[in-house]
C-alpha positions as a Markdown table, in Angstrom:
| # | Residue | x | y | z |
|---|---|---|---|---|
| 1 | Unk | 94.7 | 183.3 | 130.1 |
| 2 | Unk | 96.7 | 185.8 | 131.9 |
| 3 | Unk | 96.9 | 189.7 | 131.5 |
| 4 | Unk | 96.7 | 192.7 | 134.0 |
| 5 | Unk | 95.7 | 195.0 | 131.6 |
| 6 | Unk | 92.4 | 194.5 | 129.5 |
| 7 | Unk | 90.1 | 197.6 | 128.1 |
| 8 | Unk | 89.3 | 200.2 | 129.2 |
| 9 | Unk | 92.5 | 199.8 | 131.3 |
| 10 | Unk | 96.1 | 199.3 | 129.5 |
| 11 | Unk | 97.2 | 200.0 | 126.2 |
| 12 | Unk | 98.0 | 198.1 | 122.9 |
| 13 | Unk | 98.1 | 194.7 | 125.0 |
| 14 | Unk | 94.5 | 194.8 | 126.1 |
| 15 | Unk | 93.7 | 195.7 | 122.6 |
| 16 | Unk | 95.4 | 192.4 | 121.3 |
| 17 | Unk | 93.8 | 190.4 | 123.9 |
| 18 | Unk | 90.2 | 191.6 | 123.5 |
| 19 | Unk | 90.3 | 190.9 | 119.8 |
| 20 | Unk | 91.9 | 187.7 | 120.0 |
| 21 | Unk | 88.6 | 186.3 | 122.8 |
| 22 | Unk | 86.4 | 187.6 | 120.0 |
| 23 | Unk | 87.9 | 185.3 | 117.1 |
| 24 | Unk | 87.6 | 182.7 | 120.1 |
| 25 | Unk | 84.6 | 183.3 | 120.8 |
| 26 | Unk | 83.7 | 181.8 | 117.0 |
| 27 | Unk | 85.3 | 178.3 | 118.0 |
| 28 | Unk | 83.4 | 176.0 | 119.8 |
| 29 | Unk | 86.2 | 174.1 | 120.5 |
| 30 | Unk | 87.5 | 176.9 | 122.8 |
| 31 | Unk | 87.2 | 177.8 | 126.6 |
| 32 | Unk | 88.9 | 180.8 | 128.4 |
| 33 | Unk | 88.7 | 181.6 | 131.5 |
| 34 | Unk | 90.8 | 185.4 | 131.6 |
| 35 | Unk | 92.2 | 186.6 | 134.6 |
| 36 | Unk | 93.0 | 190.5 | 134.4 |
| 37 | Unk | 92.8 | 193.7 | 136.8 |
| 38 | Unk | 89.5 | 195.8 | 137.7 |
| 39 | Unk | 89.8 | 199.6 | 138.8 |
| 40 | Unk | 87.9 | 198.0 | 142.0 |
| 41 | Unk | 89.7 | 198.0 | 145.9 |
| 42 | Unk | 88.4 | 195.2 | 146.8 |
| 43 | Unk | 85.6 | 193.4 | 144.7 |
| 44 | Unk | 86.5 | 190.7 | 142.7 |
| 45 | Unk | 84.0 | 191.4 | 139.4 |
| 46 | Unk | 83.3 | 188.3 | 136.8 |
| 47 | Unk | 81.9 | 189.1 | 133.5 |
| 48 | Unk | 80.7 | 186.9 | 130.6 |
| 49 | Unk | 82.8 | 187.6 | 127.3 |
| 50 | Unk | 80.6 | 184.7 | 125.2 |
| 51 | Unk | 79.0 | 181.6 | 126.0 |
| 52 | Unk | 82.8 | 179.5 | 126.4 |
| 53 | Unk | 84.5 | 182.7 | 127.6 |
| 54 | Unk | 84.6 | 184.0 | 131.2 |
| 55 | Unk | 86.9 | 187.5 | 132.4 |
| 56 | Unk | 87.2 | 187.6 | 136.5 |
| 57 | Unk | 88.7 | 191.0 | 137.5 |
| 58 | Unk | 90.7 | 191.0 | 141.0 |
| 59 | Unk | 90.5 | 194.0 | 142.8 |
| 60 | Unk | 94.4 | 196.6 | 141.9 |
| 61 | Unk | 92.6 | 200.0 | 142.9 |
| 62 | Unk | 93.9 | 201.0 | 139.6 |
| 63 | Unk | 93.9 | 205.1 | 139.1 |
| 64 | Unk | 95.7 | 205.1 | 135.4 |
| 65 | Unk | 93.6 | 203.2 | 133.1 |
| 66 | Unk | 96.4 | 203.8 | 130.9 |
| 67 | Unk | 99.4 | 202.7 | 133.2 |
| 68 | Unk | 100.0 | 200.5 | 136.2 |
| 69 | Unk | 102.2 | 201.5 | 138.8 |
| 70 | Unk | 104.7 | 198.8 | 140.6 |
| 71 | Unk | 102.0 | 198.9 | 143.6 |
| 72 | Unk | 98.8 | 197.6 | 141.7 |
| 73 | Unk | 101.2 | 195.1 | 139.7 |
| 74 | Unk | 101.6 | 193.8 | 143.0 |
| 75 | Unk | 98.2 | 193.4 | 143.3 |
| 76 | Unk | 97.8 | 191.9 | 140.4 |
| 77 | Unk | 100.3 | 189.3 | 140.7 |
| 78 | Unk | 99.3 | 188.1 | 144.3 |
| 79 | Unk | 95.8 | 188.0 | 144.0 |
| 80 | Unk | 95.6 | 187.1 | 140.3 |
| 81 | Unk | 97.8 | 183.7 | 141.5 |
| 82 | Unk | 95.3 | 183.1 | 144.1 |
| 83 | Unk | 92.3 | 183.1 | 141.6 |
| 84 | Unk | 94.3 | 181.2 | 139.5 |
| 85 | Unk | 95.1 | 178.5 | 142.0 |
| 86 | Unk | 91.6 | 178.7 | 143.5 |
| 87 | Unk | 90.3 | 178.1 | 139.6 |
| 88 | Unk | 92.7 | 175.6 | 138.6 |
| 89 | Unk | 91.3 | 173.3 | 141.3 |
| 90 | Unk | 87.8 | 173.4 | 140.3 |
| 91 | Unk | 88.6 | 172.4 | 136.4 |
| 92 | Unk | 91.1 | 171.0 | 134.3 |
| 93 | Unk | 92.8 | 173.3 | 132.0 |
| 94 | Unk | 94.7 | 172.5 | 129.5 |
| 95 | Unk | 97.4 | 175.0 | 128.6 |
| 96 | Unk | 98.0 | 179.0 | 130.6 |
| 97 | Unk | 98.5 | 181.8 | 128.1 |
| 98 | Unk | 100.5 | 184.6 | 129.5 |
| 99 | Unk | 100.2 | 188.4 | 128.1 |
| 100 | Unk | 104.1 | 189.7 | 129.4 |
| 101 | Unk | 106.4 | 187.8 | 130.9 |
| 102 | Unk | 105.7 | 190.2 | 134.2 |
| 103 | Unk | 103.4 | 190.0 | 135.9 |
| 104 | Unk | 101.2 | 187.4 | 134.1 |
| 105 | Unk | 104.2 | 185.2 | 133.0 |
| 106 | Unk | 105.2 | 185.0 | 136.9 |
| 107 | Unk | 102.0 | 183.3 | 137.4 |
| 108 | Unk | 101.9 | 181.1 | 134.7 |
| 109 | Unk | 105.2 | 180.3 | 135.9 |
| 110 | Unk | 103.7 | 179.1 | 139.2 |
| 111 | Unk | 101.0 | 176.6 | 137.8 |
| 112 | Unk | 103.7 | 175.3 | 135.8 |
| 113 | Unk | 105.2 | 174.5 | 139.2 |
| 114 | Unk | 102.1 | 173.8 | 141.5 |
| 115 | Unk | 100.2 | 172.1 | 138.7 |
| 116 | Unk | 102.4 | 171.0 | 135.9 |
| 117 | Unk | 100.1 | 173.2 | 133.8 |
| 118 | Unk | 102.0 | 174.1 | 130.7 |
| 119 | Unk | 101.8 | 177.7 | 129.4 |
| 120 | Unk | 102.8 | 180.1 | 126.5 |
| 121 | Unk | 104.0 | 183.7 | 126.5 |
| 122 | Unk | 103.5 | 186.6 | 124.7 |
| 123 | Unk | 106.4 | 188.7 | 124.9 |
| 124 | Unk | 104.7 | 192.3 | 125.1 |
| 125 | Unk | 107.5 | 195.0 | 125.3 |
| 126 | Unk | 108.2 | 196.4 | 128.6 |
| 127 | Unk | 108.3 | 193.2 | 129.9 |
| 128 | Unk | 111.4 | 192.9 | 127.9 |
| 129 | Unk | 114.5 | 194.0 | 129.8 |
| 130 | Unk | 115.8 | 197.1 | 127.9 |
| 131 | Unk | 112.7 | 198.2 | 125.9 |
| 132 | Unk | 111.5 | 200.8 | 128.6 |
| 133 | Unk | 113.6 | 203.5 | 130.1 |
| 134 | Unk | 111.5 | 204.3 | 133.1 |
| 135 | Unk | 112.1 | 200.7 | 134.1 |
| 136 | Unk | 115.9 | 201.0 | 134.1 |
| 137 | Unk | 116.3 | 200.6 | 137.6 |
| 138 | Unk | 114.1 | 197.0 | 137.9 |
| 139 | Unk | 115.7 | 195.5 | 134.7 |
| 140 | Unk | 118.7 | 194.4 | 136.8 |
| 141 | Unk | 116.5 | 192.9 | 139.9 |
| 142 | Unk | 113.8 | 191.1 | 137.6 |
| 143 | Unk | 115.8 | 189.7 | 134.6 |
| 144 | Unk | 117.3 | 186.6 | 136.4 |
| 145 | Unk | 113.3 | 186.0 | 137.3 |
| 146 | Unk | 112.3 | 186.7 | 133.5 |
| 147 | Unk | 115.0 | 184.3 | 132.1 |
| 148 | Unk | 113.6 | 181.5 | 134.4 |
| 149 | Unk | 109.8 | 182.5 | 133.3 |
| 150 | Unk | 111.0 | 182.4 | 129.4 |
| 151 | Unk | 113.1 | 179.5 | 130.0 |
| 152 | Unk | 110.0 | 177.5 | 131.4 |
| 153 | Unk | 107.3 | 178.4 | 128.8 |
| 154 | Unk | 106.6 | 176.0 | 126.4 |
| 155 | Unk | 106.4 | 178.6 | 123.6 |
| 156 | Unk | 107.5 | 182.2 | 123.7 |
| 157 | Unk | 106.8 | 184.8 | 121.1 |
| 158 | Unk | 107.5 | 187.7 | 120.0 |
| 159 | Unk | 105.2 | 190.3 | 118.2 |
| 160 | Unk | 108.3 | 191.9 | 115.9 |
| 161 | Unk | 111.9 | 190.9 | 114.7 |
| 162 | Unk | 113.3 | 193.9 | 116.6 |
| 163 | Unk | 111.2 | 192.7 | 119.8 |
| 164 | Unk | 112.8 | 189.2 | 118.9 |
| 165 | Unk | 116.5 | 190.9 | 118.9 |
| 166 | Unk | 115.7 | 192.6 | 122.0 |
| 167 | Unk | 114.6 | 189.3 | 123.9 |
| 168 | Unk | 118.1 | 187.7 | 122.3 |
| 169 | Unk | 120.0 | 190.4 | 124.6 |
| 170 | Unk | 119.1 | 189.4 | 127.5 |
| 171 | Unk | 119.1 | 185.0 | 126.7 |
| 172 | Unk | 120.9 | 184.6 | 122.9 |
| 173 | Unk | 120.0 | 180.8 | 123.1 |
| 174 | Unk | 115.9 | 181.4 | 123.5 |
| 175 | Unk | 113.7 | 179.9 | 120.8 |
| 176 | Unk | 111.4 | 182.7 | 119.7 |
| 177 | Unk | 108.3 | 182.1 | 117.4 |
| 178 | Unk | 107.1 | 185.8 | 115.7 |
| 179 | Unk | 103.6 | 186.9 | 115.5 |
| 180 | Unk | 102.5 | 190.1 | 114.3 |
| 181 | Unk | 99.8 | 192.1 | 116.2 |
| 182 | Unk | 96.5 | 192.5 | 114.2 |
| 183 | Unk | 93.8 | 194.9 | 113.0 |
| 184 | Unk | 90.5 | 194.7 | 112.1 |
| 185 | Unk | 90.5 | 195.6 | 108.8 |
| 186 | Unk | 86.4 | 196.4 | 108.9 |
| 187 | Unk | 86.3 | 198.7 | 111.1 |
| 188 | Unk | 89.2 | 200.7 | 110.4 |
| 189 | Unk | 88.7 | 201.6 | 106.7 |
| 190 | Unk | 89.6 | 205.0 | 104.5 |
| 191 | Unk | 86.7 | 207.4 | 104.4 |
| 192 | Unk | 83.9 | 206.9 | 101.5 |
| 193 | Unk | 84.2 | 210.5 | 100.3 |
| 194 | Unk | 87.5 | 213.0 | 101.2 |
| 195 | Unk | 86.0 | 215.8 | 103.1 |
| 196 | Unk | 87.6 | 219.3 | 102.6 |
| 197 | Unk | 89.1 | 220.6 | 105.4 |
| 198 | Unk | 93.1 | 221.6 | 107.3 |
| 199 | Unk | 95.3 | 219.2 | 106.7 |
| 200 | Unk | 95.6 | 216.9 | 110.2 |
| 201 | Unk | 98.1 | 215.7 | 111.3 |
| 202 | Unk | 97.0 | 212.7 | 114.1 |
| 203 | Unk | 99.2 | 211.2 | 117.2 |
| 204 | Unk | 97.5 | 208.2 | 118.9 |
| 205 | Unk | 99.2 | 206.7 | 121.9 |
| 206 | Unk | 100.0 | 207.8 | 125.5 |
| 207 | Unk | 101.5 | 210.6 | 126.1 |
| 208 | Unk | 104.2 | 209.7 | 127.7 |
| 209 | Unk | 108.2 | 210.6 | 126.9 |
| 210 | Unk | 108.6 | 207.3 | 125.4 |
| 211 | Unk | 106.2 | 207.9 | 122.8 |
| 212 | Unk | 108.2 | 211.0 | 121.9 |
| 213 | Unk | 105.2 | 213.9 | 121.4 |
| 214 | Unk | 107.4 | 216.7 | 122.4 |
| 215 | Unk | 109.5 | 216.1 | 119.5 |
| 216 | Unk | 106.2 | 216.0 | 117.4 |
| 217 | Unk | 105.3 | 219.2 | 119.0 |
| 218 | Unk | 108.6 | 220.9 | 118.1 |
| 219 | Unk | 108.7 | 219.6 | 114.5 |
| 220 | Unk | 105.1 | 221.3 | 114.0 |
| 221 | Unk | 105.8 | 224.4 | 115.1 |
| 222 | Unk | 108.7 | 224.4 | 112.9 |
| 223 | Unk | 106.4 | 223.1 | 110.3 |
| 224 | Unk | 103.7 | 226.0 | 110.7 |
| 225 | Unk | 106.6 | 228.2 | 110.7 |
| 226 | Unk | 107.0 | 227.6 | 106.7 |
| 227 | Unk | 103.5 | 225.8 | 105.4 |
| 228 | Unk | 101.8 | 228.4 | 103.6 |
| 229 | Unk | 98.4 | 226.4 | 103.6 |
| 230 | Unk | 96.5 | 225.8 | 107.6 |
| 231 | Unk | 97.7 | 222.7 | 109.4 |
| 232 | Unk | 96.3 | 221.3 | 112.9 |
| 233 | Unk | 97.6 | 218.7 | 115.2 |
| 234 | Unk | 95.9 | 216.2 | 117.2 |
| 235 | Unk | 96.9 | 214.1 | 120.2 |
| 236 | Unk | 94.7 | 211.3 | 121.0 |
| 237 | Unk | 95.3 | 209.4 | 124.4 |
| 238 | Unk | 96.2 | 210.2 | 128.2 |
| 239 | Unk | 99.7 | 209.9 | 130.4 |
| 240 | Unk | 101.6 | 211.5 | 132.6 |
| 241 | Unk | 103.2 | 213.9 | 130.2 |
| 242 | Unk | 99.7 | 215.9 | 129.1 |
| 243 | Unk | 100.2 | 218.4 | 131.8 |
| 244 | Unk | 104.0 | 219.7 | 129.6 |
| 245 | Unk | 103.1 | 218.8 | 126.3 |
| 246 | Unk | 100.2 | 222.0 | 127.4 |
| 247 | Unk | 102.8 | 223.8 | 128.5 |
| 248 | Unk | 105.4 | 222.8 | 125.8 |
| 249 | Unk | 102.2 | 223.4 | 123.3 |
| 250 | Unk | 102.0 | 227.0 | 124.3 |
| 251 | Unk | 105.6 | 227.9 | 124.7 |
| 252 | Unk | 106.0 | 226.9 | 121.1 |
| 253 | Unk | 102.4 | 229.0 | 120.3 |
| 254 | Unk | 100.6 | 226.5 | 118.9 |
| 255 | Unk | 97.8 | 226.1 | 121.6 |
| 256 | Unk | 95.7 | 227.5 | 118.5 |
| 257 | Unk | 96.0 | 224.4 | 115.9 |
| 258 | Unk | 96.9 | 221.5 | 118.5 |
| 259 | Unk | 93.8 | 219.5 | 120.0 |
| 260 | Unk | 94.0 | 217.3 | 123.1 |
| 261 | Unk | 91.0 | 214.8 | 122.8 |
| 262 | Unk | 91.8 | 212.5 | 125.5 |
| 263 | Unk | 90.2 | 209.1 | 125.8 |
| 264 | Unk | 88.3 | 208.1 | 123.3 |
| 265 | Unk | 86.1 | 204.9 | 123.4 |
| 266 | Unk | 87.6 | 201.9 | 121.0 |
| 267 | Unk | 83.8 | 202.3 | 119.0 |
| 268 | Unk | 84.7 | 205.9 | 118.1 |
| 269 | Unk | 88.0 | 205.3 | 116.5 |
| 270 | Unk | 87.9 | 204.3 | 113.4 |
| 271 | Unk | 86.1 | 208.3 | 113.2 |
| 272 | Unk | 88.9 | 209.9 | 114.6 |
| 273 | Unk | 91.5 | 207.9 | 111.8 |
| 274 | Unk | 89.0 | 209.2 | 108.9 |
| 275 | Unk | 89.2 | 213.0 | 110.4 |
| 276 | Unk | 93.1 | 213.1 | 109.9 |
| 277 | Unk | 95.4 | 213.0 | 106.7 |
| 278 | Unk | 98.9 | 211.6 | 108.2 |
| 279 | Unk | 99.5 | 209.7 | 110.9 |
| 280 | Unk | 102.8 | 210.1 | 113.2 |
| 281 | Unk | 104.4 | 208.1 | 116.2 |
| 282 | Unk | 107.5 | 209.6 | 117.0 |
| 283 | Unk | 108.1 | 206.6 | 119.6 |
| 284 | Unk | 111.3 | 205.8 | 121.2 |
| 285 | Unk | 110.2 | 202.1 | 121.5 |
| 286 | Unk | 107.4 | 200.0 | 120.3 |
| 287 | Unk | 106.9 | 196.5 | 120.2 |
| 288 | Unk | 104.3 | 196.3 | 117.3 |
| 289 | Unk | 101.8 | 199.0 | 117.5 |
| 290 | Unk | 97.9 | 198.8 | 117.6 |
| 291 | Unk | 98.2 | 202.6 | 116.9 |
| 292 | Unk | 99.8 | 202.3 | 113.7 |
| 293 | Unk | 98.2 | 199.6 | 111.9 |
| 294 | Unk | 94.8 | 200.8 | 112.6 |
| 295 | Unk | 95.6 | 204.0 | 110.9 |
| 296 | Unk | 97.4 | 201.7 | 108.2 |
| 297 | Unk | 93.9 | 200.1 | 107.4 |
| 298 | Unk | 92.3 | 203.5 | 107.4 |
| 299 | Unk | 94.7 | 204.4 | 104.3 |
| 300 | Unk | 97.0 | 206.5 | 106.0 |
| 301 | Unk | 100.3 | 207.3 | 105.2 |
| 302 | Unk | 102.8 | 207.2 | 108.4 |
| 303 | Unk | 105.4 | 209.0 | 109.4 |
| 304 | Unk | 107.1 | 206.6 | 112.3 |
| 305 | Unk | 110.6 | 206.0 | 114.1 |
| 306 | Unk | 112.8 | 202.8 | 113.7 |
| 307 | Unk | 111.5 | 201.3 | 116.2 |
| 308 | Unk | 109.6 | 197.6 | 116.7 |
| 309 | Unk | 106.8 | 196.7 | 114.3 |
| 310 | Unk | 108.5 | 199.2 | 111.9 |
| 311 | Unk | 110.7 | 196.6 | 109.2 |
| 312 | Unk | 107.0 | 194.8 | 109.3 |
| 313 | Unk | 104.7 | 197.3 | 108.2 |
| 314 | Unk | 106.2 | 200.7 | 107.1 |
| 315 | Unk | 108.7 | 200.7 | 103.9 |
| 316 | Unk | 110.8 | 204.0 | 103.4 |
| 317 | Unk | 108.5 | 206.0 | 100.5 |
| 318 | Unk | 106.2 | 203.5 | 99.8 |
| 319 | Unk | 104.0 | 203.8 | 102.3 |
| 320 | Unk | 105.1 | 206.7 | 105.0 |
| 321 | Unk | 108.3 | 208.3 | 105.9 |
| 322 | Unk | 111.1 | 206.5 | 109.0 |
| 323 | Unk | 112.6 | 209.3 | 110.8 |
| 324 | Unk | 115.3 | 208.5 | 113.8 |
| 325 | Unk | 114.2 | 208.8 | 117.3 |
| 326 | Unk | 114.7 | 212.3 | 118.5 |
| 327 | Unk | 115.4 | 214.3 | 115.8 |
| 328 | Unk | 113.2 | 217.0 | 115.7 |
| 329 | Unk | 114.9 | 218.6 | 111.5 |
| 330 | Unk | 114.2 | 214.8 | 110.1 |
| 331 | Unk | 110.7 | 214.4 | 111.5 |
| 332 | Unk | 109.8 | 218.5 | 110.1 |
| 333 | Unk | 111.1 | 217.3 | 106.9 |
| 334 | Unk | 108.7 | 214.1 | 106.7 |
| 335 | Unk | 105.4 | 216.2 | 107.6 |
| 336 | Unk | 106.3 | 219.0 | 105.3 |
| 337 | Unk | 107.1 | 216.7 | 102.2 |
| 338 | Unk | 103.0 | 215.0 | 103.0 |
| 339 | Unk | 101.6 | 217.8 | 104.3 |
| 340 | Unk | 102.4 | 219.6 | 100.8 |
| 341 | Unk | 101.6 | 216.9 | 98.7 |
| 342 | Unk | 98.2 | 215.8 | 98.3 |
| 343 | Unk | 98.7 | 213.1 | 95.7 |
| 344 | Unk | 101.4 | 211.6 | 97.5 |
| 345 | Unk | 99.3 | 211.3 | 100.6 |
| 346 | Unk | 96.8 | 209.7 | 98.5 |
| 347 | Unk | 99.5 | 207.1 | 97.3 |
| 348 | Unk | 101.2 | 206.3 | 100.4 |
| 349 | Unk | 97.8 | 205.5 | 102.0 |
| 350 | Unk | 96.9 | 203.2 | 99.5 |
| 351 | Unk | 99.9 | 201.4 | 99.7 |
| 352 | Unk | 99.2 | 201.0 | 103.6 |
| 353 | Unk | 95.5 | 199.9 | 103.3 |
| 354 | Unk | 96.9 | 197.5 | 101.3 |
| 355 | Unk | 99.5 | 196.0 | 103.5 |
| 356 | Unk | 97.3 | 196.3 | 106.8 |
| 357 | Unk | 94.8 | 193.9 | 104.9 |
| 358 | Unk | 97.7 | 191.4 | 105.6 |
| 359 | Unk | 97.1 | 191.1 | 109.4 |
| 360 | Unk | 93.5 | 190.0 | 109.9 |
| 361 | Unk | 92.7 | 189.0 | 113.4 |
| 362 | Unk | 91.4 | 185.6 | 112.5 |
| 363 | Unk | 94.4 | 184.0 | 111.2 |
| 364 | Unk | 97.1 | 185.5 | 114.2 |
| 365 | Unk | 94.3 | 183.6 | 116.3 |
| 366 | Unk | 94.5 | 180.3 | 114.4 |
| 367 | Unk | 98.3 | 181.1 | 114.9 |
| 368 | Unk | 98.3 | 181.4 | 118.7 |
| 369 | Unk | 95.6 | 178.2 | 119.6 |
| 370 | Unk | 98.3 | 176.1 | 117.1 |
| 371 | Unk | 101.0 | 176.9 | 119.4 |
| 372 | Unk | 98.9 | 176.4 | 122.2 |
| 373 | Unk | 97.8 | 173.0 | 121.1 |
| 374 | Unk | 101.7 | 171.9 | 120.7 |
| 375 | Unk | 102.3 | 172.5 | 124.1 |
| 376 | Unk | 98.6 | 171.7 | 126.3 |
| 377 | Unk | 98.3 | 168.8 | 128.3 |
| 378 | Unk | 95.1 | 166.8 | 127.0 |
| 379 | Unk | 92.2 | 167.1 | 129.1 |
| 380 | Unk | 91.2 | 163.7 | 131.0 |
| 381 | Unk | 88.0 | 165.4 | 132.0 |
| 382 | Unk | 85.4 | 167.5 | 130.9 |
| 383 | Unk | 85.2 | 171.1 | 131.9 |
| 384 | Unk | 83.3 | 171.9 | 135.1 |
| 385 | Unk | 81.8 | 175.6 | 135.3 |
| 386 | Unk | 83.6 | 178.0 | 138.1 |
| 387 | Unk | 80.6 | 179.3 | 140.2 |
| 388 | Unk | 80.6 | 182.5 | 141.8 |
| 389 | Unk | 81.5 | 181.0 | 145.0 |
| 390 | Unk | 84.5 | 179.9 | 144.2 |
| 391 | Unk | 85.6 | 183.5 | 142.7 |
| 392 | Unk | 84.5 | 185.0 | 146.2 |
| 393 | Unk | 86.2 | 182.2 | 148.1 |
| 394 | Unk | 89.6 | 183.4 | 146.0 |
| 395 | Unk | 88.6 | 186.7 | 147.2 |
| 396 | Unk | 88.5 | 186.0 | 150.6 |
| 397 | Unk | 92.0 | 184.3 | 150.3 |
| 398 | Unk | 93.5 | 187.4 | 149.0 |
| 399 | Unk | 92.0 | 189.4 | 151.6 |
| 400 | Unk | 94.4 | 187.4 | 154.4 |
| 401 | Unk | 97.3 | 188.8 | 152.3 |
| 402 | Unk | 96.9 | 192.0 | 150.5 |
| 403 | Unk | 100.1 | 193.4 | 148.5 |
């Protein structure tokens, strides 16, 4: 298994991939050996997810645990091929699984070629050409490598119909096989008892202008402008765009009833869902997001753009408002008609507890080892551990060639 991001470092993809090695972890017909990124410069770490499931870490000097930049990709790519090579000769595997068709796809592309080891991909989102502005200018140089990484894969899939459509830009003929993201439904559960309190309005993702929280910020100041009753605001999360979404916070005069929590730990979310009344991600571009059905499973309504993951979960009045990207008098309309309206609140996060109970983790895992079993080469051997001599050895190989 392939993925550069993995928590605490990444975003929703990590998330995915660290809930999908627990339901593995139940199956003792499983092994997984994960190759991700460590913060590290130069250590290659190995840690012990369960008894069949091993993570190695090669050294990215990561400084974002929330983004990558081209440089550490880099990284990733080279040295995460070497491991990969390095293990692939001490053990037979059966099938790769790649998170993104860049970087991990590339290198799932390369044991397909080196090893004839068959692999599947998980298209992810920015890894689809088009889905990420910031990444205008590589689009053009990586998509004839993409196609060829799609076009190889013995399965590709996608997490959302408008993820799907997306992937169809860029190759109309690819055969795409769509499976939701999950949530764990136990965890992330309504609150026993209401407490009384502001109403809270809560923003999970990173702040960056994709996820669109300076239009959030502009449709509550408009919204404090006019609600009689108190109303607070509350980013959770870390990017690049913190330092003006202060200073956008306190142009507007809000500073007072806007809170910036930064990180906070996967254990203490499901506290910070039950602390707020309406959710909101004004993104620009989502694939399916973690964000949105964990609040969903903690029974709250959602106020959310057209956007991927959107047809899937969120229904116009049933169970949140769907605003369009950008447009700051739509989205101050949606959080005035819940932030007035208790009952309504109450009803819409019914409805979404209700529909988030639909996308257990333990089925979207049966799902992905299916499709991994259609396409795995049978094993003609048993499995040999990897001992931590052959993880250093990998390590020294990367050392003759850093990126």
């Amino acid at each position: 298994m392939l993925d550069n991001e993995f928590p605490p470092l990444g975003g929703g993809t990590g998330v995915v991939n660290w809930h999908l090695l627990e339901e593995m972890a139940e199956r003792q017909d499983v092994t997984v050996d994960l190759i991700t990124s460590s913060r590290s410069r130069r250590s290659y770490d190995t840690e012990q997810f369960a008894d069949r499931i091993t993570i190695y870490k090669v050294p990215v000097d990561n400084h974002n645990i929330h983004h990558a930049t081209n440089r550490e990709l880099l990284r990733y790519s080279w040295r995460g091929l070497c491991l990969a090579r390095r293990l692939a000769t001490q053990q037979r595997y059966d099938v790769s699984f790649a998170f993104a068709g860049v970087p991990a796809g590339a290198i799932s592309y390369l044991l397909h070629a080196t090893h004839g080891l068959p692999y599947v991909l998980s298209l992810q989102g920015p890894d689809v050409p088009g889905f990420e502005a910031r990444y205008h200018y590589l689009y053009p140089v990586l998509t004839p490598l993409i196609k060829r990484i799609w076009r190889r894969a013995g399965i590709v899939t996608a997490i959302s119909a408008e993820q799907a459509a997306l992937a169809h830009r860029t190759m109309p003929e690819l055969q795409l096989v769509t499976i939701p993201n999950g949530v764990d439904t136990t965890s992330f559960a309504p609150p026993a008892v209401m407490s009384e309190r502001a109403c809270t309005i809560v923003c999970v993702a990173r702040l960056i202008e994709r996820k669109g929280q300076h239009h959030l910020l502009q449709a509550f100041a408009q919204l404090r402008a006019v609600c009689v009753e108190p109303v607070e605001l509350m980013f959770v999360g870390t990017g690049d765009a913190e330092p003006q979404l202060r200073e956008l916070a306190t142009s507007l005069k809000v500073t007072d009833a806007v809170t910036f929590k930064g990180f906070v730990s996967r254990e203490r979310m499901p506290l910070v869902y039950r602390e707020a009344d309406v959710f909101v991600l004004p993104s620009q571009q989502e694939g399916m997001s973690i964000a949105l059905l964990e609040a969903m499973a903690s029974g709250l309504p959602v106020i959310v753009t057209e956007t991927g993951g959107t047809a899937e979960l969120v229904t116009q009045g049933k169970n949140g408002e769907i605003v369009p990207w950008g447009e700051v008098p739509a989205l101050t309309r949606a959080l005035r008609r819940l932030v007035n309206d208790a009952a309504e609140r109450r009803r819409m996060g019914e409805e979404s507890r209700r529909r988030a109970l639909q996308f257990g983790w333990p089925a979207l895992a049966t799902r992905y080892l299916e499709l991994c079993a259609r396409v795995m080469v049978p094993s003609a051997e048993p499995q040999r551990a990897v001992d931590r001599q052959s993880v250093e050895a990998a390590g020294d190989v990367s050392k003759e060639r850093r990126a």
